[in-house]
Biotite code that builds the C-alpha atoms (Angstrom):
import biotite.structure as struc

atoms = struc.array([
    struc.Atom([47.438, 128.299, 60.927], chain_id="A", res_id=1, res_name="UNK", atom_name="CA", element="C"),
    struc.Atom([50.818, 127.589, 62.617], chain_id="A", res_id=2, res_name="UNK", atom_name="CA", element="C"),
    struc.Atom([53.605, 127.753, 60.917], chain_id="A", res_id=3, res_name="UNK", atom_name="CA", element="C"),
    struc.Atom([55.692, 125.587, 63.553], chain_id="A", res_id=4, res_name="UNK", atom_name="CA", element="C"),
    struc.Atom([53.100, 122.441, 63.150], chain_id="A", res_id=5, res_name="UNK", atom_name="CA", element="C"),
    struc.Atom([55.210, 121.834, 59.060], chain_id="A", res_id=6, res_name="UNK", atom_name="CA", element="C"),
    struc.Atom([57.927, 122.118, 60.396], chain_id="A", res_id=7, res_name="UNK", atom_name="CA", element="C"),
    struc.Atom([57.492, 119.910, 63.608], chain_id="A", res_id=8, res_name="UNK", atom_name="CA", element="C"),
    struc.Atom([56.385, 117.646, 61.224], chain_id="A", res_id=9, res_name="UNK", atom_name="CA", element="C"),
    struc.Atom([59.037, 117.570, 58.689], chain_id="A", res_id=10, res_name="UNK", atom_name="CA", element="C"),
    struc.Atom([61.206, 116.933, 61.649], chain_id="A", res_id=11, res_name="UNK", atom_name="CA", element="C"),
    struc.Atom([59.248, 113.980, 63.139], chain_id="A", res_id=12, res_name="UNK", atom_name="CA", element="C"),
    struc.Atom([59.702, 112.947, 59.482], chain_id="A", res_id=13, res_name="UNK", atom_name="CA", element="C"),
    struc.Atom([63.440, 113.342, 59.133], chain_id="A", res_id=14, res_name="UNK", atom_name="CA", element="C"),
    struc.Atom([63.932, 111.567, 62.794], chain_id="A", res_id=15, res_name="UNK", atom_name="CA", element="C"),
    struc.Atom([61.827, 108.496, 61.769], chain_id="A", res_id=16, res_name="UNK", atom_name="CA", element="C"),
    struc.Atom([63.699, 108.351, 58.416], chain_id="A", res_id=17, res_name="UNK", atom_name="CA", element="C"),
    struc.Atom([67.163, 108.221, 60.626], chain_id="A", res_id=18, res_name="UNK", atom_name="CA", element="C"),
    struc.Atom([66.268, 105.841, 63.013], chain_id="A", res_id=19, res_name="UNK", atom_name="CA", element="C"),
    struc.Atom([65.256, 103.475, 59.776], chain_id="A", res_id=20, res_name="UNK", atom_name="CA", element="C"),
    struc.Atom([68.379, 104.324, 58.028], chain_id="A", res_id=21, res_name="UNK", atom_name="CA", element="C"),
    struc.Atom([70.243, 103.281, 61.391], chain_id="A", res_id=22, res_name="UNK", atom_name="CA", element="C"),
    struc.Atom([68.039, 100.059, 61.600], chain_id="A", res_id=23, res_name="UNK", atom_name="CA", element="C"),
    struc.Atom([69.371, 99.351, 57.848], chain_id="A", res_id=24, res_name="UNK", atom_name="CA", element="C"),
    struc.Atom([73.059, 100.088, 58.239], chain_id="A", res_id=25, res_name="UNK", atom_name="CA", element="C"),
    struc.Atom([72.703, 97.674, 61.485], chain_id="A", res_id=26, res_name="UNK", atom_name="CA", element="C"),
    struc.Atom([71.167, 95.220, 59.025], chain_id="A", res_id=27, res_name="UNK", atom_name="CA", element="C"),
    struc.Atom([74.103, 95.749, 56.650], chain_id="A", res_id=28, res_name="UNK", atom_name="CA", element="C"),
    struc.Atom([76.838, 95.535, 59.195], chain_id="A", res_id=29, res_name="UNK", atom_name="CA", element="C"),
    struc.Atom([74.859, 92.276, 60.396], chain_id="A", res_id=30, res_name="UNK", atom_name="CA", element="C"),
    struc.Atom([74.671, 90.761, 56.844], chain_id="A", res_id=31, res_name="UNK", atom_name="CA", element="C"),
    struc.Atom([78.662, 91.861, 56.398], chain_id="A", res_id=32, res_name="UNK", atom_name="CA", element="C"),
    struc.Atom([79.360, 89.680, 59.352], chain_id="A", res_id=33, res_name="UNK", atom_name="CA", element="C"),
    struc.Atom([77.438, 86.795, 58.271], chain_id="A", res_id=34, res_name="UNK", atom_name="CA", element="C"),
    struc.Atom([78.365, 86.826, 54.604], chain_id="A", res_id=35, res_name="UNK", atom_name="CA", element="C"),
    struc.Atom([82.599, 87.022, 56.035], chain_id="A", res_id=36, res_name="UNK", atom_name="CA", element="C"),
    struc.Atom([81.366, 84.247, 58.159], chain_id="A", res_id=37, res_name="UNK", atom_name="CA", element="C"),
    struc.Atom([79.936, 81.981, 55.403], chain_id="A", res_id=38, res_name="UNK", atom_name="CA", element="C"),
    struc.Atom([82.972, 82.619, 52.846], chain_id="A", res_id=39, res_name="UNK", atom_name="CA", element="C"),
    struc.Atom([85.494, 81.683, 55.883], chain_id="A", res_id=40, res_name="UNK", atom_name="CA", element="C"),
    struc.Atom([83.243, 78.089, 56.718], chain_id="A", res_id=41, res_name="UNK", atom_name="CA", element="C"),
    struc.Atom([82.858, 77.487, 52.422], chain_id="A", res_id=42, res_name="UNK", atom_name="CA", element="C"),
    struc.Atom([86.680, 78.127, 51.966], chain_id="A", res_id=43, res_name="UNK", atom_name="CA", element="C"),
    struc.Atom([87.342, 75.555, 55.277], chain_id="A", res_id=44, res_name="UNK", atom_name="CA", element="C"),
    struc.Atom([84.834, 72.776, 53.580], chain_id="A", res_id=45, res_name="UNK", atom_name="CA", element="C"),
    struc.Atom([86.419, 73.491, 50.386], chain_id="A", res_id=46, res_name="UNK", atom_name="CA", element="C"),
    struc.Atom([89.738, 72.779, 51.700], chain_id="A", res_id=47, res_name="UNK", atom_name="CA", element="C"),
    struc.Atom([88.682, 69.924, 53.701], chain_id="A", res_id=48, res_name="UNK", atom_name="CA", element="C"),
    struc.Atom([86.841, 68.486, 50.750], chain_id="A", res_id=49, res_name="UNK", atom_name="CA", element="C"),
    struc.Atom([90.270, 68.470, 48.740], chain_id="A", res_id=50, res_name="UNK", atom_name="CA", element="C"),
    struc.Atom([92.440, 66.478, 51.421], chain_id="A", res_id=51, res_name="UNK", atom_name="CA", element="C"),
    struc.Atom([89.366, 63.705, 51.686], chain_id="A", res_id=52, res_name="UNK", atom_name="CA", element="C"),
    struc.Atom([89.417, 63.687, 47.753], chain_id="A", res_id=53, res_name="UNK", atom_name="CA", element="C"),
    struc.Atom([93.134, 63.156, 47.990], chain_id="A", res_id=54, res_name="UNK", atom_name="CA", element="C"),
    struc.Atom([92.812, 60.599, 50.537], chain_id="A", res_id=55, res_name="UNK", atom_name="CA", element="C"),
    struc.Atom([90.718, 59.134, 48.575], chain_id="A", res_id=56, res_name="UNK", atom_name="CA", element="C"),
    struc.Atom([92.598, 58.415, 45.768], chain_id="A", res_id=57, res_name="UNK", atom_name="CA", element="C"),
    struc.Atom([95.701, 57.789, 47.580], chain_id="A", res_id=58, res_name="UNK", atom_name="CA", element="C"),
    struc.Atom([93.325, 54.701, 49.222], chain_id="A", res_id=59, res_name="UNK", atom_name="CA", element="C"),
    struc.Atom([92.035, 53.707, 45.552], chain_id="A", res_id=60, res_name="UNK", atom_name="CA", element="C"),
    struc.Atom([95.451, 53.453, 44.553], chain_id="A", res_id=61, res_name="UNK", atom_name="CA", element="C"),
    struc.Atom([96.374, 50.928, 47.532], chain_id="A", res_id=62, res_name="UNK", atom_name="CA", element="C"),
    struc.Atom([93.746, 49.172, 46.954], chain_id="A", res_id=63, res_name="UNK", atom_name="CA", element="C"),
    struc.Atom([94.084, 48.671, 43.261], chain_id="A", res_id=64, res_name="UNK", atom_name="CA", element="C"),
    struc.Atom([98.030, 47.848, 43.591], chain_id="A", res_id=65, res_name="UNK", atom_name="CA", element="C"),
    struc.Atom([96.765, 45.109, 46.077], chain_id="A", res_id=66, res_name="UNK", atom_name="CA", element="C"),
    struc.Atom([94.114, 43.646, 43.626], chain_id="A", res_id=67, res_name="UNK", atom_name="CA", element="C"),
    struc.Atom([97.010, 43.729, 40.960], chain_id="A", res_id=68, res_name="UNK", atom_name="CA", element="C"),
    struc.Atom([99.375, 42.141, 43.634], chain_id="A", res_id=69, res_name="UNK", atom_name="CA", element="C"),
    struc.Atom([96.386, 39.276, 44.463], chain_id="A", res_id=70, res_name="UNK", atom_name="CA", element="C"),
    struc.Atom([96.060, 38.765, 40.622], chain_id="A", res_id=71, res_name="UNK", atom_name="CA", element="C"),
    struc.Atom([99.695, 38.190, 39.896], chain_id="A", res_id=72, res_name="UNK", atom_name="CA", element="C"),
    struc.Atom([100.095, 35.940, 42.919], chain_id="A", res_id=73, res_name="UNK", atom_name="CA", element="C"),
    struc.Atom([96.698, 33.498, 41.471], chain_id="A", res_id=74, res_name="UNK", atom_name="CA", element="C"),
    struc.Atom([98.854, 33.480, 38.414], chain_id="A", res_id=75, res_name="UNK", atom_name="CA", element="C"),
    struc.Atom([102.508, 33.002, 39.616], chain_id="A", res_id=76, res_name="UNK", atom_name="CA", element="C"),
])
């Protein structure tokens, strides 16, 4: 038997095994980017969502201090 045909195979092995462990780290560095991506667009809805909750309530308030206003003028 050759002995070279174990060893050519252990190193088809060991180059398959890189090239998947390159595919994964490209995965990774892909997911990395995506997952930074996500956290910067959540924190930018999160902060949006505050200043249209806070606009919100400063319009509530308006409008209740009118109603009040309307109700003390039908009484006056």
């Amino acid at each position: 038997m050759n002995k070279k045909a174990p060893e050519q195979q252990f190193e088809v092995e060991l180059r398959a095994l890189e090239v998947r462990l390159d595919d994964l780290v490209g995965v990774v560095d892909t997911l990395k980017e995506e997952n930074h991506s996500l956290r910067q667009r959540q924190d930018a809805l999160t902060a949006e969502r505050s200043q249209l909750l806070q606009k919100n309530e400063q319009v509530r308030a308006r409008v209740e201090s009118m109603i009040n206003r309307l109700k003390a003028m039908e009484q006056g």
